[in-house]
N, C-alpha and C positions, 0 to 999 in steps of 0.2 A: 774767383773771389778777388777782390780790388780792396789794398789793405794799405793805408801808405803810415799808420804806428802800431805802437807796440799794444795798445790800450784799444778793444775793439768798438767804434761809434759807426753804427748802421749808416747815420746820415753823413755826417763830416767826411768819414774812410771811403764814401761811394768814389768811384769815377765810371763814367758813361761809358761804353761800350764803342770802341771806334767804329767808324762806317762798315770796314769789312769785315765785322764778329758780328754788326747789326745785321747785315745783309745777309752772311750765313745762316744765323739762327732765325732768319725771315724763311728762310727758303727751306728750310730742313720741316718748319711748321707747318708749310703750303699743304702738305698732303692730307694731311690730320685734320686743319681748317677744314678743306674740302668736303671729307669725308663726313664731318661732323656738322657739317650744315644746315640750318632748320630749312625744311624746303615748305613751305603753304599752297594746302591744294584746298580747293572747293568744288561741288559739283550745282552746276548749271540747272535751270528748270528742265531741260530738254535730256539731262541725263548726263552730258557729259562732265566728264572731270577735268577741271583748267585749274592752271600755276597759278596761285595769286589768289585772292580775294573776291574776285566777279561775284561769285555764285550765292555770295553771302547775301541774306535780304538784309535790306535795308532796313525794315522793321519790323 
């Protein structure tokens, strides 16, 4: 918490997060991001199943 009075203002009290607390908290979420990934698959006329969109018809 970043507090700089006695009176608590959500917006005024903020201060930014220096580089190396941004970068920490970057890195510690990588795994999670990861994990929690939408991934999109579609299947192909021929059957297969491919990443992505292809198999989608058009119309």
């Amino acid at each position: 918490m970043y507090l700089h009075s006695r009176r608590h203002d959500s917006v005024s009290d903020y201060l930014p997060p220096s580089r190396a607390e941004f970068k920490k908290a970057f890195e510690e979420g990588k795994v999670l991001r990861h994990a929690t990934s939408p991934v999109l698959l579609s299947t192909l006329e021929d059957g297969r199943i491919v990443r992505g969109l292809a198999g989608v018809p058009k119309s």
